[in-house]
C-alpha positions in Angstrom: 28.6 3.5 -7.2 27.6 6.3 -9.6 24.6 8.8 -8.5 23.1 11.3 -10.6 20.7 13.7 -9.0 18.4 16.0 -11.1 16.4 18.7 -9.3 16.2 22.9 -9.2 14.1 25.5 -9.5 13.7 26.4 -5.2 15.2 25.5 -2.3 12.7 22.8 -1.6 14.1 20.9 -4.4 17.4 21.6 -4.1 17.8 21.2 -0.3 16.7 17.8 0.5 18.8 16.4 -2.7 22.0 17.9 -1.3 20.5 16.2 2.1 20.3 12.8 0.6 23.7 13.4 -1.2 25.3 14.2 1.9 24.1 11.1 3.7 25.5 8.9 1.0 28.7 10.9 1.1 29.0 10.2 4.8 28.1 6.7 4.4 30.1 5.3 1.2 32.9 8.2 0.3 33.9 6.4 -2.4 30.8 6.9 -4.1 30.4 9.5 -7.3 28.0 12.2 -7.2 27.0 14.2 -9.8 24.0 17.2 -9.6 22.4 18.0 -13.1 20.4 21.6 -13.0 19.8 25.0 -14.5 22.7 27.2 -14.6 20.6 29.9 -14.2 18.5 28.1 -11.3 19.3 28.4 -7.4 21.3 25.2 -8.1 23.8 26.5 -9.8 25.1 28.4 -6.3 23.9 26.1 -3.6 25.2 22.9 -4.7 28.6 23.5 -5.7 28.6 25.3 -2.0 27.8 22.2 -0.6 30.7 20.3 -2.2 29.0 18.6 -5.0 30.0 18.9 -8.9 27.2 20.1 -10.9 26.5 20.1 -14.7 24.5 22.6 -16.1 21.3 21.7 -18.4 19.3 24.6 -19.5 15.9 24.2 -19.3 12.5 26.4 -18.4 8.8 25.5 -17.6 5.4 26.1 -19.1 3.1 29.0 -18.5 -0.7 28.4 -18.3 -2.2 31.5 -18.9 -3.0 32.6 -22.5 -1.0 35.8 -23.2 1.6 37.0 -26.0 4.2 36.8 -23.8 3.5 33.2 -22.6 2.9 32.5 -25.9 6.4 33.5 -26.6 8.2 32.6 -23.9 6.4 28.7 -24.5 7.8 28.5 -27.8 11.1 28.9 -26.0 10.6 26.4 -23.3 10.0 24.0 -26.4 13.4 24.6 -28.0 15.0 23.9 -24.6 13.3 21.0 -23.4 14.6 19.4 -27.1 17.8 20.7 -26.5 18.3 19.6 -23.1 16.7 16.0 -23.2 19.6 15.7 -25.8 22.1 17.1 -23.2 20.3 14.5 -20.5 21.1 11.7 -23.0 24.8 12.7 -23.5 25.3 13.3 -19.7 24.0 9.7 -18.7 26.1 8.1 -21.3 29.2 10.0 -19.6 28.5 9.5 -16.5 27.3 6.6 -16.3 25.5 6.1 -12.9 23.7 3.4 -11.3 21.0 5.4 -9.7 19.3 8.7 -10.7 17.6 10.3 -8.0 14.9 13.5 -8.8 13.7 15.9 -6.4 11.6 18.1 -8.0 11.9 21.1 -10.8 11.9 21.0 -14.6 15.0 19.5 -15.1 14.2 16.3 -13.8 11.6 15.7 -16.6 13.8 14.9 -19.7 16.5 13.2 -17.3 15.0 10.6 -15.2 13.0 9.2 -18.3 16.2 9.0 -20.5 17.8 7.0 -17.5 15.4 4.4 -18.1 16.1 4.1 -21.7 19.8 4.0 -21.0 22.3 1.2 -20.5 24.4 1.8 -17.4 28.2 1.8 -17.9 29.2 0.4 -14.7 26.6 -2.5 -15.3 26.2 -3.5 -18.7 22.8 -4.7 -19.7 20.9 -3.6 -16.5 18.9 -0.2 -16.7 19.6 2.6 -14.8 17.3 2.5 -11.3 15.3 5.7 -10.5 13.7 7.2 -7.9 11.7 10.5 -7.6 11.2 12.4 -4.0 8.2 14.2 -3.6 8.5 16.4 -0.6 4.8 18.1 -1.2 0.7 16.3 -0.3 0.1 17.8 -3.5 2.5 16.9 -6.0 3.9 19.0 -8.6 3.3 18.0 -12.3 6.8 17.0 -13.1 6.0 14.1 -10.2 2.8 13.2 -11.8 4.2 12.6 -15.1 7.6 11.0 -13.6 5.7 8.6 -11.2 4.5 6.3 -14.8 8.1 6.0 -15.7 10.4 6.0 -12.7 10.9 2.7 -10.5 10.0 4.7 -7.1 8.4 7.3 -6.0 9.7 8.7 -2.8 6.3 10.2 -0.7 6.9 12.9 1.9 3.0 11.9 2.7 1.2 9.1 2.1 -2.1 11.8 1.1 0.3 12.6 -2.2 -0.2 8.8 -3.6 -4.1 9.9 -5.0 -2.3 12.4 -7.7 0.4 9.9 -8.9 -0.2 7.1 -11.7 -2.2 4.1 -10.3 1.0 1.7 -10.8 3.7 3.6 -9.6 5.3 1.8 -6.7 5.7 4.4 -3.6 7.2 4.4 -0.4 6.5 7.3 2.5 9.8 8.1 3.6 9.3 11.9 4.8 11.5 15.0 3.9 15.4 14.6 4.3 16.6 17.3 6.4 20.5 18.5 6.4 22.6 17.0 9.3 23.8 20.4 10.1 20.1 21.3 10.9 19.3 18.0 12.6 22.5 18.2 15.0 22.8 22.1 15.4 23.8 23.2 18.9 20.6 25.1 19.8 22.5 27.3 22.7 24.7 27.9 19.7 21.9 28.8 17.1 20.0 30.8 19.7 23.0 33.2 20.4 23.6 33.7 16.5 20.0 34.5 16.0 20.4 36.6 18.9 17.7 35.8 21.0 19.3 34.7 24.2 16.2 33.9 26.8 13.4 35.0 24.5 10.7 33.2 23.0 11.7 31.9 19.5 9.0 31.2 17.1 10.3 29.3 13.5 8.0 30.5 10.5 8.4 28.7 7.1 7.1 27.3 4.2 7.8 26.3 0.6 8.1 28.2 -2.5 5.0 31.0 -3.3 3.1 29.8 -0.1 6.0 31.1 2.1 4.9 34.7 2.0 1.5 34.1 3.0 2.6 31.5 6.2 4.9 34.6 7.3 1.7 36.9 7.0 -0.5 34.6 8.6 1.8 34.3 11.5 2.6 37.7 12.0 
């Protein structure tokens, strides 16, 4: 079995990806795994870390707000999101896999719909299956546009479901979390951190809304 994944941009896209890859890893070793992303993104570093090969596609968002340097730098994201549903197309044909799985960030836009268009190598005749993971209640607009084309859409939340396209077919399967988090030694982790007998509070949150959870709690 060939797996493509396609996500970047923050650690909340990244993270549960190399999560799901590493499950799959575990569970059929013999399977292929191949993570498509910025090279300039955070998933340039943390997924060849984590063992996995990675193909770079270069690729930036949209600003909203009218100024001349979004006006610019828009005109930029244009030529790269032609250039890279291009690369998608020539990576999928390569490749070849069975399944393409998103998580989140720019990237997975021109990927995941090209999948569907495709013809898989390994099984001539049969699109590609995909499957997009939203790990947010409110999800981000690369979901919204994904969940008309893709085959499932992976809910953190059943509250996310209202945002998506009437006829995409979901299924709430929560957040992946790494195995290394899940089965940490806690005596372990608490000497590390250094905290020995004390009282350990865990503050976090995702992308610009971490900042103000770290105020709030403080």
């Amino acid at each position: 079995m060939k797996i493509l994944f396609a996500c970047g941009g923050t650690g909340g896209h990244i993270n549960p990806a190399i999560a799901i890859a590493s499950t799959i890893r575990a569970k059929q070793p013999e399977a292929q795994i191949l993570f498509a992303g910025n090279p300039k993104g955070m998933e340039a570093k943390l997924v060849p870390q984590a063992g996995f090969d990675f193909a770079p596609i270069t690729i930036k968002g949209f600003q909203r707000r009218l100024t001349w340097f979004n006006v610019k730098y828009n005109i930029s994201s244009v030529f790269y999101l032609t250039t890279a549903s291009a690369r998608s197309k020539r990576l999928i044909q390569k490749f070849g896999p069975d399944l393409v799985v998103g998580t989140g960030g720019y990237v997975s836009g021109p990927i995941l719909p090209k999948s569907r268009l495709s013809v898989s190598a390994v099984t001539p005749g049969n699109n590609i299956r995909t499957v997009s993971h939203e790990s947010n209640a409110f999800p981000g607009v690369t979901t919204k546009l994904l969940s008309r084309y893709v085959d499932e859409i992976l809910l953190a939340v059943p509250e996310a479901k209202k945002y998506l396209h009437p006829n995409c077919k979901e299924v709430v399967v929560g957040n992946p979390v790494r195995e290394s988090i899940v089965y940490a030694d806690r005596e372990k982790a608490r000497k590390k951190l250094g905290v020995a007998d004390k009282l350990c509070i865990v503050s976090f949150g995702g992308s610009q809304g971490a900042h103000r959870l770290n105020q709030a709690m403080a």
